[in-house]
N, C-alpha and C positions, 0 to 999 in steps of 0.2 A: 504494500500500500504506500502509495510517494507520497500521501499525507502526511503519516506518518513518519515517514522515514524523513521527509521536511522538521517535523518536529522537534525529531530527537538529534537532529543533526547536529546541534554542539554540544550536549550532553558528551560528547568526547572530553570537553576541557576538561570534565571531570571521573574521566573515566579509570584513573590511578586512586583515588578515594575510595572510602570503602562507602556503602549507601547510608550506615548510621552515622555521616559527618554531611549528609547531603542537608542543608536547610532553606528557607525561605532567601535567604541574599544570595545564594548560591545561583539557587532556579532562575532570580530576579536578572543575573547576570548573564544567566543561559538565551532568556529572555529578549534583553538588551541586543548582544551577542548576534541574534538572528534579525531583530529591527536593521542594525547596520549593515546587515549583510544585502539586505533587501530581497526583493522578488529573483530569487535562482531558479527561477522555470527556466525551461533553453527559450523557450520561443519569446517570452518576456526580456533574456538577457540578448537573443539575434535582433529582437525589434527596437529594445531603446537603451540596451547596454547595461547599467546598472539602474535598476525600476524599484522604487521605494514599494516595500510591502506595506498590504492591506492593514488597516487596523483590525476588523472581522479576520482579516486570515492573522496574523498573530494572538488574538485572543482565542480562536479556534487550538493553535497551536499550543498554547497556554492549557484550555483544558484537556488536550489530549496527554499532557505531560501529566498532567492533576491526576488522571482517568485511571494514568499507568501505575502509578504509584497504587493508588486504591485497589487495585487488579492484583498487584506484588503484598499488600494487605490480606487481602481474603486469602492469598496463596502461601500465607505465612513467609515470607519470605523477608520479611521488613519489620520493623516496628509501627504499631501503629498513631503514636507520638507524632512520626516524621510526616504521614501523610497527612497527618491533621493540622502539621504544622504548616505545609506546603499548601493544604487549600485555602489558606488565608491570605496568598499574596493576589491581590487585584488585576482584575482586567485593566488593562488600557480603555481607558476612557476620553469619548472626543474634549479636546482643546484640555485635558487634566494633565499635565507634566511636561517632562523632556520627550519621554518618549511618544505622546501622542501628537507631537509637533515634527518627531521624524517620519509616521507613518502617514499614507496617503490612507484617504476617509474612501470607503468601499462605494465602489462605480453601481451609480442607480441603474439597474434592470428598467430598461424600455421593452416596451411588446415589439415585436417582431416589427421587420417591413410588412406591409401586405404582399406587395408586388418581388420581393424575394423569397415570400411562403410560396406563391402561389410557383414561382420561374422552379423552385425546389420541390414541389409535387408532380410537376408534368416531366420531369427529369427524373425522377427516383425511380427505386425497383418497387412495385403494386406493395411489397408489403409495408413499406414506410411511407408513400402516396399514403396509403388508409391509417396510419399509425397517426400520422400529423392531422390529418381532414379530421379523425373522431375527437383525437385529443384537442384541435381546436373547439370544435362544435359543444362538446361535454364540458371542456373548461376540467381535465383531467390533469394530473402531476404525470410527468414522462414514466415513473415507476409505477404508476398505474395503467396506462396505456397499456407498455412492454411484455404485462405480463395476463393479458385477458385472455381466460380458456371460457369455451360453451357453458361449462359447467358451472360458471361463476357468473352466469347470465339469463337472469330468468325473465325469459320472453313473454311473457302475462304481459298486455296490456293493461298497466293502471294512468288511467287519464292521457292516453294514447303513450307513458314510454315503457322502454323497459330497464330492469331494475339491474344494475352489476354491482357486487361485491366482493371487492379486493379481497385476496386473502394475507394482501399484506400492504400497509400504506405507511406516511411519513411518520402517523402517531398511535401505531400500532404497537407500541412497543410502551405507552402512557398507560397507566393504572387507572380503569375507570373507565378507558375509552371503549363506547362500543364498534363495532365494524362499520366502515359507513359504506352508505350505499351511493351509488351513481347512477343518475337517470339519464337516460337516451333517447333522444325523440329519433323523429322519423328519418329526418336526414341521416344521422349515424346510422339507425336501423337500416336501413339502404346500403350502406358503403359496409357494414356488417357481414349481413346475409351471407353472399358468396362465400366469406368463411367461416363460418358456422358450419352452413352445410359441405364442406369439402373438410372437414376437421374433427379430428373424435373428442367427445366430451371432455376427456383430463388433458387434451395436447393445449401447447399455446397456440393460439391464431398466427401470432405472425413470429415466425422461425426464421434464422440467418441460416440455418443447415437446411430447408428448403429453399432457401436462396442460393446457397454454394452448390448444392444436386441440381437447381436448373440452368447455374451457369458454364454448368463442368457438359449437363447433357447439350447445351449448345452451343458449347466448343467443338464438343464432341463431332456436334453435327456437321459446322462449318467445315472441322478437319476432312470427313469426308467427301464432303463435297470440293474439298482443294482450296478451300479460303482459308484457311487457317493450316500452317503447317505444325502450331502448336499443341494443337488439338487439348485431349484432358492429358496432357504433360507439362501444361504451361506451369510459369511459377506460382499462378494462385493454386491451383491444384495441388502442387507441392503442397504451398503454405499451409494446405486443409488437410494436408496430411501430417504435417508436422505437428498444429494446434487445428484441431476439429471442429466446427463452429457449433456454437452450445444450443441449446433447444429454443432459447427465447433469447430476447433484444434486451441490455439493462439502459442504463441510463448512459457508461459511457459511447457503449457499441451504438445506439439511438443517438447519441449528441455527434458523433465519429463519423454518422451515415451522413450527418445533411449538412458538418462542415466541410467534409468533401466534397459534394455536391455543390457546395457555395464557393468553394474556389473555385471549380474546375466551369460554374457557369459565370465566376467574375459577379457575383451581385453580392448586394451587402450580409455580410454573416450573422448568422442568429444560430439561436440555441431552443431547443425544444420546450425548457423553461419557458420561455419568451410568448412562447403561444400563450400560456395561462394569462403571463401580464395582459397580453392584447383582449382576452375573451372577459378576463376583467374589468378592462375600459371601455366594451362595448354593453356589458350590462348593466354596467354603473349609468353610463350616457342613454340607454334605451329604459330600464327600468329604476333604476335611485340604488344605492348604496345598499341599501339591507337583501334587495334578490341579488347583487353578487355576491353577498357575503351569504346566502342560502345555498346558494349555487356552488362556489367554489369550496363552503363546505367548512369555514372558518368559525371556530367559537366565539373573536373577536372581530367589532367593527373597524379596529386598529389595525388589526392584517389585513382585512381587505384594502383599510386605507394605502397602505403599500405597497398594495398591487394594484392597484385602479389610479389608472391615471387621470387627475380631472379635467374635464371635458372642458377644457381652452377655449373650443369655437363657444358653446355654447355659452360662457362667461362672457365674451365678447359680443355676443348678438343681444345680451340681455344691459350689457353697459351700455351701446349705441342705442339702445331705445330709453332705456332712464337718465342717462347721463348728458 
C-alpha cells in the first residue's frame, strides 16, 4: 500500500531506537520531516519538481502512524503508555502553526467536465461506458458502482425504481450503520438490463477479466485474418498472464480506466469521484439541498454542502432582478 509506505517513510530516522523510547516529539518530528519533504509522488515531483504536501494528506499520514501503533497495542507488542501517549499529538490544523503554513490547503473536488464524461463514454470498453452513465444517474460512490452483482439488486418496482444494496460501502465499517440502499430509476434500469441478464446472480456485472477474454479473442481474430501479427501473444496477453485480471473493477483499476482514456483523447481529466460532485450540483440546483442530501445518502447537511456546488447562474439571475 504506497499510503502507507508514504507514511512511515521517515520512521527510518528512528529506526536504531528501541519502540519504548519512541514519544510524542519524536513522531512530531517524523511528522515535520515528511511536510519538508513535500509531495514524493513521481508524477507530482515530473510535473512541478518539489510540490508542497497536502495538509489532509499529512494529517491522513499522521493517523495512519496513530493506527499503527494501536494495531502493535492489541498485538502486545508495545506498551500501551506509548500509544496513548502518541495519540495526543494534533492534526495540522489550517493557518495553526509552522507547519500548516508549509503545507498547501487540499484542492477543492469540482464535478466532472460534462463534455469530457460524455468524449470518455463513447471511447470506453461497454463495461465502464455503463459503470460511469449508472454511477452518474444514481449519484453512486465509484466503490459502489464496481462492485454490483444481480443478486444485490432487487428489481421490484417501488415507485417505479429498483432497490441495490451494497454489500459493502464507505460506512460500513461504522457501528450502528444500517446497509443503505440505492435507488435506480428507469434510465439506469435500461443501461442495466443487458447485464443482469447475460450475468449469474453472485458474479459482478462488470468484470476486467471479461474484458481481457474479449480482447485476447479479438486479437485472436485479427491475427487470423492477417491484421495483427501479434495475435493473443501480444504483450497485454502476456501481462494477463503474468497478473490475471481480478473478477470486478475497484476504485483504483475504475479511476486507471478513464485517466487513460482522458489522455489518450486529450480532454480535460477527471476522476470517477467527480461524477458524485457533479450529480450533487444538479440536485441541489433542480431540487434544494435536503433531496441531494436524500439522494446521495449523507447523515449531514454539511457533507452535502461539500459536495454540491452552489448554483452560481442561478445566484446571479436572482441579483439582476432585485438588485
Amino acid at each position: 500500500n504506497t499510503r502507507i509506505a508514504s507514511a512511515v517513510r521517515n520512521m527510518q530516522m528512528y529506526a536504531a531506537f528501541p519502540v519504548t523510547e519512541f514519544d510524542p516529539p519524536k513522531l512530531k518530528r517524523v511528522i515535520e520531516r515528511t511536510v519538508l519533504d513535500g509531495d514524493t509522488r513521481k508524477e507530482m515531483v515530473a510535473k512541478y519538481g518539489h510540490k508542497p504536501i497536502s495538509r489532509a494528506t499529512i494529517n491522513d499520514y499522521t493517523q495512519v502512524l496513530q493506527r499503527m501503533f494501536k494495531w502493535a497495542v492489541s498485538e502486545k507488542l508495545m506498551p500501551v503508555e506509548i500509544q496513548q501517549a502518541l495519540a495526543t499529538v494534533s492534526l495540522v490544523r489550517k493557518g495553526r502553526g509552522k507547519l500548516a503554513d508549509k503545507c498547501a490547503e487540499p484542492r477543492k473536488i469540482e464535478p466532472a467536465n460534462p463534455q469530457a464524461v460524455t468524449a470518455v463514454v463513447k471511447e470506453a470498453q461497454p463495461e465502464i461506458a455503463t459503470m460511469i452513465q449508472v454511477q452518474l444517474l444514481c449519484g453512486m460512490r465509484p466503490d459502489e458502482v464496481t462492485i454490483m452483482r444481480p443478486c444485490d439488486i432487487d428489481t421490484t418496482l417501488r415507485d417505479g425504481c429498483w432497490t441495490y444494496t451494497p454489500t459493502q460501502h464507505k460506512n460500513s465499517h461504522r457501528a450502528g450503520r444500517e446497509r443503505e440502499e440505492i435507488y435506480i430509476g428507469p434510465k439506469a434500469q435500461k443501461l442495466l438490463t443487458p447485464w443482469i441478464e447475460k450475468t449469474k446472480p453472485g458474479d459482478f456485472l462488470f468484470s476486467p477479466r471479461r474484458v481481457s477474454e474479449r480482447w485476447n479473442a479479438e486479437q485472436a481474430a485479427k491475427a487470423r485474418k492477417g491484421k495483427n501479427s501479434r495475435g493473443t501473444n501480444g504483450a497485454f496477453a502476456k501481462l494477463n498472464q503474468e497478473k490475471p485480471p481480478r473478477d470486478h473493477y475497484d476504485d483504483h483499476s475504475y479511476r486507471q480506466a478513464v485517466k487513460r482514456i482522458c489522455k489518450r483523447l486529450k480532454v480535460d481529466h477527471w476522476t470517477p469521484n467527480q461524477l458524485r460532485h457533479g450529480q450533487a450540483t444538479t440536485l441541489r440546483a433542480l431540487y434544494g439541498i435536503e433531496a441531494a442530501k436524500l439522494v446521495l445518502r449523507h447523515r449531514h447537511l454539511s457533507t452535502t454542502e461539500m459536495y454540491a456546488e452552489k448554483d452560481k447562474k442561478r445566484a446571479r439571475e436572482i441579483v439582476k432582478q432585485v438588485g
